[in-house]
C-alpha positions as CSV (number, residue, x, y, z in Angstrom):
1,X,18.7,26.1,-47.3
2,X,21.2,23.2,-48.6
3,X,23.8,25.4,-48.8
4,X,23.4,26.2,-45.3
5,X,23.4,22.9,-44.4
6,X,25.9,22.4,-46.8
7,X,28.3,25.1,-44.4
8,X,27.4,23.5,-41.2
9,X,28.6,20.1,-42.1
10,X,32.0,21.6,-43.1
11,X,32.8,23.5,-39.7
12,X,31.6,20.4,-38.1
13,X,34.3,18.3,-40.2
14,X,37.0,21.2,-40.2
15,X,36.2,21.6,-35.9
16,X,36.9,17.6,-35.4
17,X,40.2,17.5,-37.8
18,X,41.8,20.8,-36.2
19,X,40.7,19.5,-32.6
20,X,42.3,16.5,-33.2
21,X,45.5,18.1,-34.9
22,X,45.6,20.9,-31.8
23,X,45.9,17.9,-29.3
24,X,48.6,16.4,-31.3
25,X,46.9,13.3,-32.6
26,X,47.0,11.8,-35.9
27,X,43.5,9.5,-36.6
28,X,45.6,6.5,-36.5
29,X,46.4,6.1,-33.4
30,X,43.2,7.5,-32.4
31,X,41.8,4.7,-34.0
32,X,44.0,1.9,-32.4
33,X,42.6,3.4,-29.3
34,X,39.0,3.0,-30.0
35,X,39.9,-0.6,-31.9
36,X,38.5,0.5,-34.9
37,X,39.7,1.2,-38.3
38,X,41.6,4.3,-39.5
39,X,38.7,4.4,-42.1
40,X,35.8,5.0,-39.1
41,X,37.6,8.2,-38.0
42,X,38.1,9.7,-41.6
43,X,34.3,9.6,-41.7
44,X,33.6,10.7,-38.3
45,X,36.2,13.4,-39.5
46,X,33.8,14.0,-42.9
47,X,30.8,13.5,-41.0
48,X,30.1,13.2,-37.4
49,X,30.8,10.8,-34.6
50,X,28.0,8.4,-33.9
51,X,26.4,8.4,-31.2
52,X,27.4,5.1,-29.8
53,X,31.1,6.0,-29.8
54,X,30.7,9.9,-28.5
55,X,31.6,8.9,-24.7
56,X,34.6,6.8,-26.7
57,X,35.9,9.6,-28.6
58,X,35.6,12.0,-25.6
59,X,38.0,9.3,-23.1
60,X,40.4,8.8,-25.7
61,X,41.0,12.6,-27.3
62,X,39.8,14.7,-24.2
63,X,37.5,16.4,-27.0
64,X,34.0,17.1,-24.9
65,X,30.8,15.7,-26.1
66,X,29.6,19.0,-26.4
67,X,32.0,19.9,-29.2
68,X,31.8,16.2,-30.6
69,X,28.0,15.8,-30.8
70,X,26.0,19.5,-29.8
71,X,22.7,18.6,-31.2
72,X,23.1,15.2,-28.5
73,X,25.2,17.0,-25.9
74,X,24.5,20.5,-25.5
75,X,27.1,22.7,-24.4
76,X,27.2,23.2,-20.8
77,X,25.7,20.3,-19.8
78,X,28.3,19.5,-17.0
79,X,30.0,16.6,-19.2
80,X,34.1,16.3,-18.6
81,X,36.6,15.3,-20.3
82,X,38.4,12.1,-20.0
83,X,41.9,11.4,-20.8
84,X,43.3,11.5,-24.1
85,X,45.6,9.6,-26.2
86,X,49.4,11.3,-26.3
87,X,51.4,10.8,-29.4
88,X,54.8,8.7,-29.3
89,X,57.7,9.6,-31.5
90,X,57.7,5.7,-32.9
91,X,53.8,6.5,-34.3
């Protein structure tokens, strides 16, 4: 059953990273968005986004809290997306 776990946690991590490289946006700027450190994404990236920034992460990358967070946002529960953060050519 770890290993399952184990496999969840790694599509989670892979889903956040290749939504964020699909839309163009590296975790830096992502970060200067949010004020917070580049080091807070690359865990949410490893891990998950917590709870408290969710709504944050959804405004700022247009990524919906469904696909952020499912087990606190299921999917299909109405929620938009906001919107996002665009990449310069100076970043």
């Amino acid at each position: 059953m770890c290993c399952k776990l184990r496999n969840t946690s790694r599509m989670r991590k892979f889903r956040l990273r290749r939504a964020l490289e699909d839309r163009g946006l590296k975790m830096a700027s992502v970060a200067r968005a949010l004020n917070v450190n580049k080091s807070a994404v690359t865990r949410w990236v490893r891990g998950r986004v917590p709870a408290e920034k969710v709504l944050d992460v959804e405004r700022v990358t247009g990524i919906s809290r469904s696909q952020l967070r499912p087990d606190l946002y299921p999917p299909g529960d109405g929620a938009s997306s906001g919107a996002s953060v665009t990449e310069t050519s100076g970043s």
